[in-house]
C-alpha positions in Angstrom: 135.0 130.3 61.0 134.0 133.7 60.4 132.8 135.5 64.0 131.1 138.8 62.5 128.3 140.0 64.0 125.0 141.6 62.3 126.3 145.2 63.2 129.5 146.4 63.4 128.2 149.4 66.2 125.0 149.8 68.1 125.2 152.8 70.3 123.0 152.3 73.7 121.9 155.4 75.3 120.9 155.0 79.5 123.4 152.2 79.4 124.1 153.3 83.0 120.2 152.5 83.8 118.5 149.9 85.1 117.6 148.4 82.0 120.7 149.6 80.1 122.5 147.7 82.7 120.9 144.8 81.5 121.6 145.6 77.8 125.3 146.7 78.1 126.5 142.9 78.0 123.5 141.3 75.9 123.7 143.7 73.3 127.4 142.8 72.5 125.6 139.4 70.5 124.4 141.9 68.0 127.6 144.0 67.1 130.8 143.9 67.5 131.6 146.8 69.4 128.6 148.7 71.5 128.9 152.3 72.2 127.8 153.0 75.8 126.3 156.7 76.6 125.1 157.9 79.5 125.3 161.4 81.9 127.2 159.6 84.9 130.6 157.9 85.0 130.2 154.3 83.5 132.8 152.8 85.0 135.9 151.3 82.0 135.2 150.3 79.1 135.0 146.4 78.4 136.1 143.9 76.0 134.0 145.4 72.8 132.2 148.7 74.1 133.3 152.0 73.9 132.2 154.9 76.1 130.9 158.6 75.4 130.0 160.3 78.4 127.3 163.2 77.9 124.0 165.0 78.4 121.7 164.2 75.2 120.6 167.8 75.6 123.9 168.6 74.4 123.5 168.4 70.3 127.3 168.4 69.4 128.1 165.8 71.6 125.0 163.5 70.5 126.2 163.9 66.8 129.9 163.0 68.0 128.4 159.5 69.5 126.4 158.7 66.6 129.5 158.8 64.2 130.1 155.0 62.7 126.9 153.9 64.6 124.6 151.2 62.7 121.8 151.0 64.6 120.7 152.7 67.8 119.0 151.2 71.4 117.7 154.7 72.8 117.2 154.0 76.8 118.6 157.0 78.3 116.1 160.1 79.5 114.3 160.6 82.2 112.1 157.1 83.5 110.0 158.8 86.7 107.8 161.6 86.7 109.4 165.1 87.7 109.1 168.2 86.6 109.1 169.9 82.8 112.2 171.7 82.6 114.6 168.1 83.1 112.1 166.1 81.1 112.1 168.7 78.2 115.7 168.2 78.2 116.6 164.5 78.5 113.3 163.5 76.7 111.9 166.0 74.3 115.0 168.1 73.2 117.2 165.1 73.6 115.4 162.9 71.9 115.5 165.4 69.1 119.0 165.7 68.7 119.0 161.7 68.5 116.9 162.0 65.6 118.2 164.7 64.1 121.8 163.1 64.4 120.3 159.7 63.1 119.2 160.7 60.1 122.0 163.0 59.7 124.7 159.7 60.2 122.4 157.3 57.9 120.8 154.9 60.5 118.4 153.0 59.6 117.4 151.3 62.9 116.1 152.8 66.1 115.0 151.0 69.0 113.1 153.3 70.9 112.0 152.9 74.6 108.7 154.5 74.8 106.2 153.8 77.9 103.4 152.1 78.7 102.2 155.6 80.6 101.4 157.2 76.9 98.4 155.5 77.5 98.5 155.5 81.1 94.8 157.8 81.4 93.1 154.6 79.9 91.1 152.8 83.0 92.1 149.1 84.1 88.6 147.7 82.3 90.3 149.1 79.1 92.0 146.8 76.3 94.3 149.1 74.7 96.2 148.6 71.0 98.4 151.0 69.5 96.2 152.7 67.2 94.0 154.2 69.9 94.1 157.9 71.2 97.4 158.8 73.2 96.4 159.5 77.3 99.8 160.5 78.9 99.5 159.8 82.8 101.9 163.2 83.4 104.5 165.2 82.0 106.8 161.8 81.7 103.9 160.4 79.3 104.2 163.2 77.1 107.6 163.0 76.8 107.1 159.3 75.9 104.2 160.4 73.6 106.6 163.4 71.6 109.1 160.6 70.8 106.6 158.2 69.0 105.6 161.0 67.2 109.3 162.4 66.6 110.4 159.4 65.7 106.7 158.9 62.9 107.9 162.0 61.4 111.3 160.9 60.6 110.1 157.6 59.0 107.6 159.5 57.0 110.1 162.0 55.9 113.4 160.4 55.7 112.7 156.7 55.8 114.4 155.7 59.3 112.7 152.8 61.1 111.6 152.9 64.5 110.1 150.1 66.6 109.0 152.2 69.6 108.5 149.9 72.5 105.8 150.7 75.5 107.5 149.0 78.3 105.5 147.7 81.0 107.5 147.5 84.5 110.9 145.7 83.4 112.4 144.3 86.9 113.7 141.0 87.9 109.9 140.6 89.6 106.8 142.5 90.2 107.0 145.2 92.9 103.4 145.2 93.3 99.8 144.1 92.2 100.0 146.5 89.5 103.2 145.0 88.0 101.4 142.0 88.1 99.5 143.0 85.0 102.5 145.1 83.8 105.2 143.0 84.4 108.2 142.3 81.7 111.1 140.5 82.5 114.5 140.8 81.5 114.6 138.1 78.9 111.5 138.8 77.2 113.0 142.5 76.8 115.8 141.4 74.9 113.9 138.9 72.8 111.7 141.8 72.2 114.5 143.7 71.0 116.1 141.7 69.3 112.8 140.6 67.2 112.8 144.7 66.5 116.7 145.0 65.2 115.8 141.9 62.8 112.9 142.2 61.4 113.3 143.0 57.8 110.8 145.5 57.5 109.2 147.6 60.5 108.7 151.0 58.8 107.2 152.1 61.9 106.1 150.0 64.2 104.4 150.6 68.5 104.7 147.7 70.6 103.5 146.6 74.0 106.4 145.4 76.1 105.3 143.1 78.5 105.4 139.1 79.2 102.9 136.6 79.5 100.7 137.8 81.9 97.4 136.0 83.2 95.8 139.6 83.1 96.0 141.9 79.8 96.1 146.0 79.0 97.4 145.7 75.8 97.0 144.2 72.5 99.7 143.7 70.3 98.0 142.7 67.4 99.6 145.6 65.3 103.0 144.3 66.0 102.5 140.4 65.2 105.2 140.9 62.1 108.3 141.2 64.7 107.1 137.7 65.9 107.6 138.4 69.7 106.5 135.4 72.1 107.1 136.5 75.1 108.7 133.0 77.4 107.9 134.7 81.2 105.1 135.7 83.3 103.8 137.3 85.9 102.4 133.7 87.1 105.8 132.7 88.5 105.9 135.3 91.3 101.8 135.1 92.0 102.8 133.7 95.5 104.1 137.2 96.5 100.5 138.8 96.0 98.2 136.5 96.9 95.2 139.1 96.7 96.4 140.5 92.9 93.5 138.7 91.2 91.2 141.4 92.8 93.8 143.8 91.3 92.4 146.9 90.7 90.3 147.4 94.1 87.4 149.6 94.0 88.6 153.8 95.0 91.2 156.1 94.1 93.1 157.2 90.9 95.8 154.9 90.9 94.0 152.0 91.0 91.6 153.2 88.6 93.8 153.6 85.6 96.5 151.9 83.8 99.5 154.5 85.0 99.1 153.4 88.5 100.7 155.8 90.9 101.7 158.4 87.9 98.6 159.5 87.1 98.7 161.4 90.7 102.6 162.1 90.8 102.7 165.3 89.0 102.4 168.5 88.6 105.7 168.7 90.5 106.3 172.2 91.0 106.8 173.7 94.5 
């Protein structure tokens, strides 16, 4: 009985993270050997991973990790607001040495983690799909927002599929009221993904990531073809917020607009 898997080598970028945590193991159903990256020490390698330690800033060693690589699950970067200079690098120059090495070594298909803070200036009240306006929350928005449109330009030019995905608040449960509304868990992010590595055709493709939540943002209607049905939601944890139906309250910024506490984290200069 033959055991080969749809990809012989999916490289996963972050995969010391806390979502690439989550993917190092669940990724290996999808290749037979997934290439771990990260900046910090990822421990051995397992049964069917192999590890490239290095800064994605670094465009030699990014080309050296893509080698033999089939598809690519791009987590790594920056996740929290800071300031410019170690965004530009994990998440705007970085990002472009992916891409550039990507095209470069023939892949085809790019999972890309985006944000749900490109949009993160749009107020509560708002229903937001992907074809609307761009309204970072801060300098990590931007980044988010300069990927999605990196990553449209090398579709458009060279033909490589992206399925960027604007990820809610991926934990095993809601923090907060907020993440009530924002909430994805863990097994609707891989069904996610792996509804955006098989998908026959997803030429370019934004997607919300988020479960089943009682209260909605986003509209996913653009991305129906990668069949997603999120199995979770927010519902299950309601007994830790018992006031998050009156989610937002009535006053300041973060309650105001979708990007929560980001949209007053930053500038972050001294």
């Amino acid at each position: 009985m033959s055991t080969t898997k749809p990809f012989k080598r999916i490289l996963l970028t972050g995969a010391g993270g806390g979502l690439g945590t989550v993917l190092r193991e669940r990724a290996k159903a999808w290749a037979d050997v997934v290439r771990l990256n990260d900046v910090k020490d990822l421990g051995p390698a397992g049964e069917g991973e192999e590890i490239v330690i290095g800064d994605l800033g670094d465009r030699d060693k990014v080309m050296q990790m893509m080698e033999g690589v089939d598809a690519v699950l791009h987590f790594g970067g920056i996740s929290v607001e800071d300031q410019f200079e170690p965004i530009m690098n994990a998440n705007i120059l970085g990002v472009h040495h992916l891409y550039e090495a990507i095209h470069k070594c023939g892949v085809k298909r790019v999972i890309y983690a985006s944000s749900s803070h490109v949009v993160g200036y749009y107020k509560t009240t708002e229903l937001v799909d992907a074809n609307m306006p761009l309204r970072p929350d801060g300098f990590y928005g931007v980044s988010k927002a300069f990927g999605e449109a990196l990553s449209r330009y090398y579709y458009d030019r060279f033909g490589t599929e992206t399925v960027c995905l604007r990820i809610g608040s991926s934990f095993p449960e809601p923090k907060n009221p907020r993440m009530m509304v924002t909430y994805l868990a863990y097994d609707d992010l891989v069904e996610l993904i792996r509804c955006s590595l098989f998908t026959p055709r997803v030429g370019h493709t934004i997607t919300f990531g988020t479960s089943d939540n009682a209260t909605k943002w986003w509209d996913n209607k653009h991305a129906s073809h990668l069949g997603y049905v999120p199995k979770h939601s927010s519902a299950e944890f309601a007994g830790n917020f018992p006031d998050s139906a009156d989610y937002p309250a009535a006053g300041d910024a973060p309650t105001i607009y979708q990007g929560g506490p980001f949209v007053t984290a930053g500038p972050m200069y001294k």
